[in-house]
C-alpha positions as CSV (number, residue, x, y, z in Angstrom):
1,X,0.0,0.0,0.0
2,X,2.8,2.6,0.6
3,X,5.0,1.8,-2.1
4,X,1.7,2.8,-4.4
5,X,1.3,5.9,-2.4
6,X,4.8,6.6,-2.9
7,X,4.5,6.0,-6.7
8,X,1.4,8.1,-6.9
9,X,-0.4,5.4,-8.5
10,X,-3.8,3.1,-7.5
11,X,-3.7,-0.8,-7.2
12,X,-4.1,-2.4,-10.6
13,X,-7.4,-4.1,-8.9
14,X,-9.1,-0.1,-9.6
15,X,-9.1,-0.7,-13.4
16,X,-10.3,-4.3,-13.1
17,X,-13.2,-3.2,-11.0
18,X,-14.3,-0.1,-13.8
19,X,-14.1,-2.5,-16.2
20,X,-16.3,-5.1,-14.5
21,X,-18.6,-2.2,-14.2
22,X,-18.5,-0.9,-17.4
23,X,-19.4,-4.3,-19.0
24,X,-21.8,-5.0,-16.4
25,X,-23.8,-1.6,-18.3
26,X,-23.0,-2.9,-21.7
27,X,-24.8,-6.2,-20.6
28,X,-27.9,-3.9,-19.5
29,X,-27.8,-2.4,-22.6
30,X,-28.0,-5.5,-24.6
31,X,-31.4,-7.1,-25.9
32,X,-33.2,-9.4,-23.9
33,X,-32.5,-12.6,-26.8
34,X,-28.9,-11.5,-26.7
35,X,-26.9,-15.4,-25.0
36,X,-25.1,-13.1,-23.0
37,X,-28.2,-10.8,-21.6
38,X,-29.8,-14.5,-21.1
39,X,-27.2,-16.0,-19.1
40,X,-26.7,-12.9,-16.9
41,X,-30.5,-12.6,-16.1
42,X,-30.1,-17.2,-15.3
43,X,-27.4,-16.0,-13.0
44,X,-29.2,-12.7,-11.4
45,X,-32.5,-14.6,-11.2
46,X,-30.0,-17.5,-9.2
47,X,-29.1,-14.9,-7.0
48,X,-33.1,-14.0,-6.2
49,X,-33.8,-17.3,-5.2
50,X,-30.7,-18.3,-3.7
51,X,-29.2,-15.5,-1.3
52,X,-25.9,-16.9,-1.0
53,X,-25.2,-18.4,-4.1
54,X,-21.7,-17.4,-5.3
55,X,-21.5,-16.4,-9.3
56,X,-20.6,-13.4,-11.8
57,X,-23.6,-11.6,-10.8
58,X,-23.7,-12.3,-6.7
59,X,-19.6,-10.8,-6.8
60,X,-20.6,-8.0,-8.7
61,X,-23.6,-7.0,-6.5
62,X,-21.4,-7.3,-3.8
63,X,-18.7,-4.8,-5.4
64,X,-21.5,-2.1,-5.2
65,X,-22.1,-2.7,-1.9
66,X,-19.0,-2.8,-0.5
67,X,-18.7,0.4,-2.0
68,X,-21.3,2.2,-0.8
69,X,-23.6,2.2,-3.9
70,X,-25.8,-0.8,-3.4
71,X,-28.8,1.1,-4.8
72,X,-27.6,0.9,-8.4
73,X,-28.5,-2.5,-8.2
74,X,-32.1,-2.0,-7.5
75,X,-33.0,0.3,-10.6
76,X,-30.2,-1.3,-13.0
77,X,-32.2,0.3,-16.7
78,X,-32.0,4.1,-15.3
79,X,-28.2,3.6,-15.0
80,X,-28.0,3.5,-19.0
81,X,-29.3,7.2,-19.0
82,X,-26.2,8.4,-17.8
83,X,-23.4,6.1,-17.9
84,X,-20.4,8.4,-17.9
85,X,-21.8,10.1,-14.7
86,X,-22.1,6.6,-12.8
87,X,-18.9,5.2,-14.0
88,X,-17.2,7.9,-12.9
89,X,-19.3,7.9,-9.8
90,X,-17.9,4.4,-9.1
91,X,-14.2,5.2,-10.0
92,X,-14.6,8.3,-7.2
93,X,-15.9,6.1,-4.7
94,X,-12.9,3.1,-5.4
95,X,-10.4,5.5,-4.9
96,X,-12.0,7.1,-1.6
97,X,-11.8,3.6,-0.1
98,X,-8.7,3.3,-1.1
99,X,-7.2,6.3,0.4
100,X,-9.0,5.3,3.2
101,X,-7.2,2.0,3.7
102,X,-3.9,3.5,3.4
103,X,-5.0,5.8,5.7
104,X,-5.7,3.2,8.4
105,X,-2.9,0.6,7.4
106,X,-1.2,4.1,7.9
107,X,-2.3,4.5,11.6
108,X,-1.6,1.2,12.7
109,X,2.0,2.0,12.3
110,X,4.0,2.5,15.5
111,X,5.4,5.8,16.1
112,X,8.7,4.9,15.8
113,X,8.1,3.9,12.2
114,X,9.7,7.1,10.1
115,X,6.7,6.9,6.8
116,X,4.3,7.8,9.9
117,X,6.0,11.3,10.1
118,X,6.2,11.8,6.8
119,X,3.7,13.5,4.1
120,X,1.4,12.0,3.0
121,X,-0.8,13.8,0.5
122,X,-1.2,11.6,-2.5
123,X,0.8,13.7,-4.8
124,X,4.4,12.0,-6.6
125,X,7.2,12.3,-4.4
126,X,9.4,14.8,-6.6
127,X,12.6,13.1,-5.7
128,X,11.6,10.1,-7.8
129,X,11.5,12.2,-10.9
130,X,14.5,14.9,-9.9
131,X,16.7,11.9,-9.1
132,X,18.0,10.2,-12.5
133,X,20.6,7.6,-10.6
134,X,18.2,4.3,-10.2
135,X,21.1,3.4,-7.4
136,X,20.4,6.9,-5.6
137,X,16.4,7.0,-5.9
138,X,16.5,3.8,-4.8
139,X,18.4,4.2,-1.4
140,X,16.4,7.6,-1.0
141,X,12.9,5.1,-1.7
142,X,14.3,2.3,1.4
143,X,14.9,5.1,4.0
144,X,11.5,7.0,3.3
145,X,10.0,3.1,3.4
146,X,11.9,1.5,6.1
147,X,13.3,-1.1,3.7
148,X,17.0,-1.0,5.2
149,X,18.9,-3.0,7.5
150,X,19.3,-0.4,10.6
151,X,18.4,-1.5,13.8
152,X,15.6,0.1,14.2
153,X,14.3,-2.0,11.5
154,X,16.3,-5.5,11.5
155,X,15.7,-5.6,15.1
156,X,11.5,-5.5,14.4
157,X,12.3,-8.7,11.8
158,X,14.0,-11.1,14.0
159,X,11.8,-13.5,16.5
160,X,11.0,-12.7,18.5
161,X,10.7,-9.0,17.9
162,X,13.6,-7.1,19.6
163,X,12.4,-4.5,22.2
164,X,12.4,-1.0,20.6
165,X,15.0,0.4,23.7
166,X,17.1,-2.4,22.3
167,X,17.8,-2.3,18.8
168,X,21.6,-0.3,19.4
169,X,24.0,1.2,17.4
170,X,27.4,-1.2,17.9
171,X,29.3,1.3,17.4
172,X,27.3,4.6,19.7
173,X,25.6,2.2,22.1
174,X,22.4,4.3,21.2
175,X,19.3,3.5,19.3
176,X,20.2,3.2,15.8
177,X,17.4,5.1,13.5
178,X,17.1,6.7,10.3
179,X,17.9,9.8,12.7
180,X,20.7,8.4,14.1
181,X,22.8,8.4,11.6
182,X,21.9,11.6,10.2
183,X,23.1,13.4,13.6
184,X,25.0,11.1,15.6
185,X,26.5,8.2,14.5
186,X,30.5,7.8,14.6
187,X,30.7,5.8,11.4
188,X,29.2,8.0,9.2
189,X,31.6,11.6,10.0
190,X,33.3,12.0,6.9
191,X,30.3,11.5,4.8
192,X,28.0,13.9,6.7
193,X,30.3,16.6,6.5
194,X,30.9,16.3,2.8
195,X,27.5,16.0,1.7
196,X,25.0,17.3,4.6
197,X,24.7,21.2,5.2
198,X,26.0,21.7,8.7
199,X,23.1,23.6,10.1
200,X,21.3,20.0,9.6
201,X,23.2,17.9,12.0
202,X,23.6,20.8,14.6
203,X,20.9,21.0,17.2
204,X,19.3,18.3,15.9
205,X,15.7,17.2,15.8
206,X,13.2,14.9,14.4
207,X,11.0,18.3,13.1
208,X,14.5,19.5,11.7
209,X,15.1,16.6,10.1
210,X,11.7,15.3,8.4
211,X,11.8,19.1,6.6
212,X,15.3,18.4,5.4
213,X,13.9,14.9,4.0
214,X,11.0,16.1,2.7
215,X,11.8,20.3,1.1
216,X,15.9,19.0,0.1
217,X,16.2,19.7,-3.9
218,X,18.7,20.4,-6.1
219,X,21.8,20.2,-5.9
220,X,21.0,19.3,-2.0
221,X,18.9,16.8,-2.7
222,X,21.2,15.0,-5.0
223,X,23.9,15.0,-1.9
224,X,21.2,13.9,0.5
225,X,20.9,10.6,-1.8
226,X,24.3,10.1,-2.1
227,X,24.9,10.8,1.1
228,X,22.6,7.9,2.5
229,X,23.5,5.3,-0.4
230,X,26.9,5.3,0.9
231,X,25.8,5.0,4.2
232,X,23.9,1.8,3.2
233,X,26.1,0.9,1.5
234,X,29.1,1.2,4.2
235,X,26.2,-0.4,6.7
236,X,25.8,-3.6,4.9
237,X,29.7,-4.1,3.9
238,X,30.9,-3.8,7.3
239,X,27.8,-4.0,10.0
240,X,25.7,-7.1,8.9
């Protein structure tokens, strides 16, 4: 679910679903001696007299409902009137549930989870288009996602789960987070000061440093990707 909000794009399931609905009105639409009108009024009349039964039409019905517009079903002709207005009806209301899932798949992450703080308005993340380096966009995508192997996430994958308080820096005996090695962390010296602006690991703070993540362009965003590839990079080559 995040990586399509990150990509700015809906689950391929969103165009399946319009076009189930849009042939479900071309089958309205078709005459009544049509083999395929027949067979879907043998398989809606099913449905009438068996509740429960499981079939083309019983899935469909329950699409609508699920989606909030279970009435279409019960005055199925007036939908031919205007079938630009309902399809795009039905597209609104997909996406709206979507959003809304990603919303609470959203909340259900801890607070220690770094994609929490960020934001989230579903708009492309420019980095993925400013950034032209697949290697660089690609370590910028695993911090913003928590794909990495810092403690703060390799200690959630092991079992059982390591205690947040736990999951340490070897080398700074402190909680090793995306923050960490941004501000703090011993290891990573040389790199900050060649490619971070000073004033970011001064004073530092979560505020100060989900703003650099998320307003960094240019030339300073190019250095914040490098900047945190070689860090993985370094990480994996000498930590794990």
């Amino acid at each position: 679910m995040f990586i399509y909000r990150e990509l700015n794009i809906y689950p391929l399931k969103l165009k399946r679903y319009i076009r189930i609905f849009k042939y479900w009105l071309k089958i309205l639409s078709l005459p009544d001696n049509n083999p395929v009108k027949m067979v879907y009024n043998i398989l809606k009349e099913d449905l009438n007299k068996l509740p429960h039964a499981i079939n083309w039409v019983s899935l469909l019905k329950k699409l609508l409902d699920e989606s909030g517009l279970g009435y279409l079903w019960e005055d199925q002709l007036s939908l031919l009137q205007e079938k630009s207005y309902y399809i795009a009806i039905f597209k609104d209301r997909l996406q709206d549930i979507i959003l809304q899932n990603y919303i609470t798949e959203l909340d259900k992450l801890s607070d220690n989870r770094l994609y929490k703080h960020l934001d989230h308005d579903f708009y492309g993340k420019d980095y993925l288009f400013d950034i032209k380096q697949n290697h660089l966009r690609i370590a910028l995508s695993k911090l913003r996602l928590g794909s990495h192997n810092l403690m703060i996430e390799r200690g959630r994958w092991s079992r059982p789960s390591l205690n947040y308080t736990h999951r340490i820096c070897t080398e700074c005996d402190m909680l090793e987070d995306e923050m960490h090695i941004f501000f703090e962390c011993d290891r990573y010296v040389s790199l900050r000061r060649q490619y971070l602006p000073i004033d970011i690991y001064q004073k530092p703070s979560m505020a100060k440093f989900i703003n650099f993540l998320q307003k960094s362009n240019g030339d300073q965003l190019l250095n914040l990707s490098i900047f945190i590839f070689k860090v993985f990079k370094h990480y994996d080559n000498n930590v794990i």
